[in-house]
C-alpha positions as CSV (number, residue, x, y, z in Angstrom):
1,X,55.4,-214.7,69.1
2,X,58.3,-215.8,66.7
3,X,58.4,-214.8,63.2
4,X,59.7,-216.7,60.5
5,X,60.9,-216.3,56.9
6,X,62.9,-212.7,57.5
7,X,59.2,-211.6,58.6
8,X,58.6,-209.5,61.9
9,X,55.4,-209.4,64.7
10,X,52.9,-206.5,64.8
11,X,50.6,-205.9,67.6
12,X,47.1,-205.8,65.4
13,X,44.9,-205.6,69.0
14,X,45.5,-206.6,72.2
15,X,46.5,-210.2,72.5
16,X,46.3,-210.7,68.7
17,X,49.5,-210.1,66.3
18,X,51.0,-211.3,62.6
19,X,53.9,-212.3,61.1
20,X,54.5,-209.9,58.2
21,X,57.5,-208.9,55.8
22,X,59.3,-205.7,55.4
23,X,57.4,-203.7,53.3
24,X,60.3,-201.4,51.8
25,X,64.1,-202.3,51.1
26,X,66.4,-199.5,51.0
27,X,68.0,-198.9,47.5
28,X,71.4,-199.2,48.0
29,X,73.7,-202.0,45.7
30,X,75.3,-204.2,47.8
31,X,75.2,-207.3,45.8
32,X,74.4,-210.6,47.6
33,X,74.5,-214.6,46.0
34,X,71.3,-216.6,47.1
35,X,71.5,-220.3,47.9
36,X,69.1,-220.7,44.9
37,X,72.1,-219.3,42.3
38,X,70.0,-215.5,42.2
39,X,71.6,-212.3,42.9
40,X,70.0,-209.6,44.7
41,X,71.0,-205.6,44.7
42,X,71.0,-206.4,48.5
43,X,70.5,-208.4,51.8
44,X,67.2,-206.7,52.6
45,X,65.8,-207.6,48.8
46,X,67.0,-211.0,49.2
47,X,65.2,-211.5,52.5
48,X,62.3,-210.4,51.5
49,X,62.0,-212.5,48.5
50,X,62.5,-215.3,51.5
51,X,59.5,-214.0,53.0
52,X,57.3,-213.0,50.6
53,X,57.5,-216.6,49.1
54,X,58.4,-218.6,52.1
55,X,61.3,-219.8,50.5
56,X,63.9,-222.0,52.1
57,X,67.0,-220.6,50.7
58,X,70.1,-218.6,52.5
59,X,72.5,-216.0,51.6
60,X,75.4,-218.1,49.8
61,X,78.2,-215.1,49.6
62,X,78.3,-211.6,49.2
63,X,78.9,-210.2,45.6
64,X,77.5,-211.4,42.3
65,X,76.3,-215.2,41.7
66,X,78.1,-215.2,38.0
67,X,80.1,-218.0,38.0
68,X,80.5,-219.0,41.1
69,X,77.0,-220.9,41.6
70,X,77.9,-223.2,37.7
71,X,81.6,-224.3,39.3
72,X,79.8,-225.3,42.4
73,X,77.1,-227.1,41.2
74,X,79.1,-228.9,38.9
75,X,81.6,-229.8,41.5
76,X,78.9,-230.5,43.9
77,X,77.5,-233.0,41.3
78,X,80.8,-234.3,39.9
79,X,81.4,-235.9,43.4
């Protein structure tokens, strides 16, 4: 079975498994910018914002989204 969304597989009885999303993020700060111009503590918290809501956005860079995600979009919309 292949998981989507960050989420992983779990046997639940033989022949019979789920999809489901990490159910604890370590607590660390490692800033990360999402595709979607929010910024997560870190990767884990990020991905499983992806799968808890199915959302189709990536991790844009690694740090803080201030700034950077208003020049692109303006850019990106300028051209």
């Amino acid at each position: 079975m292949t998981c989507e969304y960050h989420s992983h597989c779990i046997a639940l009885a033989p022949h019979q498994y789920a999809c489901v999303c990490e159910d604890s993020c370590p607590s660390y700060e490692e800033q990360v910018c999402a595709s979607n111009g929010r910024t997560f503590d870190n990767l884990c918290l990020l991905q499983l914002e992806i799968c808890l809501t199915r959302a189709n956005y990536t991790s844009y860079h690694p740090g803080s989204c201030t700034g950077t995600w208003h020049i692109k979009f303006s850019k990106s919309m300028s051209q």
